[in-house]
C-alpha positions as a printed NumPy array, in Angstrom:
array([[177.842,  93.874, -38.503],
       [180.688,  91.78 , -39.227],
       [184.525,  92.198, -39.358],
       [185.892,  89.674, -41.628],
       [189.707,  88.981, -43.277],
       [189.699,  89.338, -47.174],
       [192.2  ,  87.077, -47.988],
       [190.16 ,  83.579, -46.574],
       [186.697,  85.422, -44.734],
       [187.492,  84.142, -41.38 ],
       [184.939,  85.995, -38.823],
       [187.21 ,  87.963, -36.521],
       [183.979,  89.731, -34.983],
       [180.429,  89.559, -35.338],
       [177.468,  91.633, -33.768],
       [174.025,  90.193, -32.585],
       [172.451,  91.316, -35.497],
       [173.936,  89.107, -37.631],
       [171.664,  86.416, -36.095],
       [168.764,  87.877, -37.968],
       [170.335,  87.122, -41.353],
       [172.787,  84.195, -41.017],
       [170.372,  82.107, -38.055],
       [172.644,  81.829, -35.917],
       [174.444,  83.525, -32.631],
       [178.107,  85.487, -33.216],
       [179.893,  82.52 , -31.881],
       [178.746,  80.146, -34.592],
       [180.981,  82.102, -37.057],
       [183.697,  83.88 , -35.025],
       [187.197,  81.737, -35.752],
       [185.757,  80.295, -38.761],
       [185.907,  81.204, -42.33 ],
       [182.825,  82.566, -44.436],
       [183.263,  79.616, -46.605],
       [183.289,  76.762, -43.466],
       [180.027,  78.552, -41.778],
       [178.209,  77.985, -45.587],
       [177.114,  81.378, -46.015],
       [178.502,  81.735, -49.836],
       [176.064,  80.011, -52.222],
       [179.632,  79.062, -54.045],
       [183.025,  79.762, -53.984],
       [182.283,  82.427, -56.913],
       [179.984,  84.345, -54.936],
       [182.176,  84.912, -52.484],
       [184.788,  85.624, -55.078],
       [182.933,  88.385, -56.807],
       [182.289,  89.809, -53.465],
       [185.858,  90.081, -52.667],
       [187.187,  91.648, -56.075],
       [183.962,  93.989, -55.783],
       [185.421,  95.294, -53.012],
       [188.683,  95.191, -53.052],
       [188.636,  97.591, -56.809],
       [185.911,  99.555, -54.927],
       [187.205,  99.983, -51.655],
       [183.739,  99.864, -50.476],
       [180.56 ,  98.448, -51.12 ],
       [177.245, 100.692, -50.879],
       [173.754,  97.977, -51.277],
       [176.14 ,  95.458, -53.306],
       [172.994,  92.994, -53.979],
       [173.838,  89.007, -53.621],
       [172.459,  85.671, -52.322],
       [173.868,  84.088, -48.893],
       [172.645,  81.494, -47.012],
       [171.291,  80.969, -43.365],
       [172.35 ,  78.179, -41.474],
       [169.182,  76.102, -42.342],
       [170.639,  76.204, -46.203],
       [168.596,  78.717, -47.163],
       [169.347,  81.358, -49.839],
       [168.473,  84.816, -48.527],
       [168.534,  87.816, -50.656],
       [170.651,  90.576, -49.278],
       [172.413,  94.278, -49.278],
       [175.805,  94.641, -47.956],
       [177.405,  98.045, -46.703],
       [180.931,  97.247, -46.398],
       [184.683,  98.914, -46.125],
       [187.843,  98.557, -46.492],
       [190.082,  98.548, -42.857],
       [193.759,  97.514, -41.982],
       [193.807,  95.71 , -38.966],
       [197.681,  94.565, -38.151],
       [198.266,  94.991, -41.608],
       [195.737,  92.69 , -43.076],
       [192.412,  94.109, -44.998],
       [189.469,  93.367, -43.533],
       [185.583,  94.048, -44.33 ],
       [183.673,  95.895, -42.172],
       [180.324,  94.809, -43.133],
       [176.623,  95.418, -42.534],
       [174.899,  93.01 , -44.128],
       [170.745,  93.608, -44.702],
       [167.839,  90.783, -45.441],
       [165.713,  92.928, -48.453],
       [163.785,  89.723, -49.214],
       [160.884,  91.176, -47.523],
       [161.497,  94.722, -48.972],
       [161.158,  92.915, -52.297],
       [158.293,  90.729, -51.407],
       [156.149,  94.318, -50.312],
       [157.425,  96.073, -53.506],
       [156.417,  93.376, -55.927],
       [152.773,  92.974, -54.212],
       [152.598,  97.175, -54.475],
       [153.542,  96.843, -58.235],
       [151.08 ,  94.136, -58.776],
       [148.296,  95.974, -57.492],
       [149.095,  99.025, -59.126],
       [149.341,  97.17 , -62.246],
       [146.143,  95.629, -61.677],
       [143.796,  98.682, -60.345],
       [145.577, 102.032, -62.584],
       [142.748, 101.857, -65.28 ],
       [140.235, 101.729, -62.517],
       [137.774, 104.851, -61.419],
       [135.148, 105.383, -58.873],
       [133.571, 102.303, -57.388],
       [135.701,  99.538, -59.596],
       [138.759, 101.312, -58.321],
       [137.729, 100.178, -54.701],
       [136.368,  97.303, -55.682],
       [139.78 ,  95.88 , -57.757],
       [141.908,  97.594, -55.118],
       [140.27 ,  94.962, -52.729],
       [140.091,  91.912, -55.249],
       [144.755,  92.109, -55.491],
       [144.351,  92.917, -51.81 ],
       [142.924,  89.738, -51.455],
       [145.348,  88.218, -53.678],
       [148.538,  89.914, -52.444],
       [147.816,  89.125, -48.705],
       [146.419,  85.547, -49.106],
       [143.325,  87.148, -47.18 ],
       [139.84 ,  85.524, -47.838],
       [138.466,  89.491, -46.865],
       [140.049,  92.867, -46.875],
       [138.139,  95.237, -45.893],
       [138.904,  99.558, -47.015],
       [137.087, 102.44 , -45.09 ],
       [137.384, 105.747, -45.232],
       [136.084, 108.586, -42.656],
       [136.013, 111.959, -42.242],
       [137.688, 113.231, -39.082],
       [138.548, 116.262, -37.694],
       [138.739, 117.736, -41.625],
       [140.633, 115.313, -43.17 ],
       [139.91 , 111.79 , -44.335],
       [141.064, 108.609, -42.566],
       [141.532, 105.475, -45.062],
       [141.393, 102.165, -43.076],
       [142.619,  98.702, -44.225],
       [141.605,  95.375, -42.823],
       [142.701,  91.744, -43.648],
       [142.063,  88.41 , -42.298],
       [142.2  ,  85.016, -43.133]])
């Protein structure tokens, strides 16, 4: 999480968290403005950010692009609210990496895509062809037993 001034970003707090996203520990950024740490792609970024929120009040998964200290972009969803503090408005943000989450979701769509007109054995058999492909395995390997009444489905990949 991160409390930061609207008016120029500066970082007045920021949890451990944070390190996950940005790369770097709370002390890199506390004292220093959003736009001297580099995490805003641009200027407009940032801008868009701050009137979303500011006619909002609030932001609830606003999606954007920051960067990490290395320079790199990193897709992201940010919680964040309006406060007073001494009677300037501040964020209070949570800020979440979904690169990943997208990543997963566009390898289950893909291999939905490619197995749906499947049946029987070519199901299995193109279910573990995209496996292949959507892992970057060389094998994947899909079991299924029966145990204790029900059926157990196993997956296996390796390089």
């Amino acid at each position: 999480m991160t409390l930061t001034r609207l008016k120029d970003g500066l970082y007045l707090e920021v949890n451990d968290a944070c390190e996950q996203v940005f790369g770097g520990p709370p002390q890199h950024f506390i004292g220093k403005t959003s736009l001297e740490t580099g995490i805003w792609p641009s200027k407009q970024v940032r801008e868009n950010y701050v009137n979303t929120i500011r006619r909002n009040g609030r932001l609830m998964g606003y999606e954007t692009e920051v960067c990490n200290l290395k320079g790199e972009l990193v897709e992201v969803k940010v919680w964040a609210e309006i406060i007073d503090i001494e009677g300037e408005a501040c964020a209070l943000s949570f800020v979440l990496n979904v690169a990943e989450e997208k990543r997963r979701r566009n390898m289950l769509i893909n291999l939905a895509e490619g197995v749906s007109p499947k049946i029987g054995q070519a199901f299995f058999l193109s279910v573990t062809e995209h496996m292949v492909a959507a892992l970057g395995a060389t094998i994947v390997v899909i079991g299924e037993t029966a145990e204790g009444g029900g059926i157990s489905t196993t997956l296996a990949a390796g390089q």
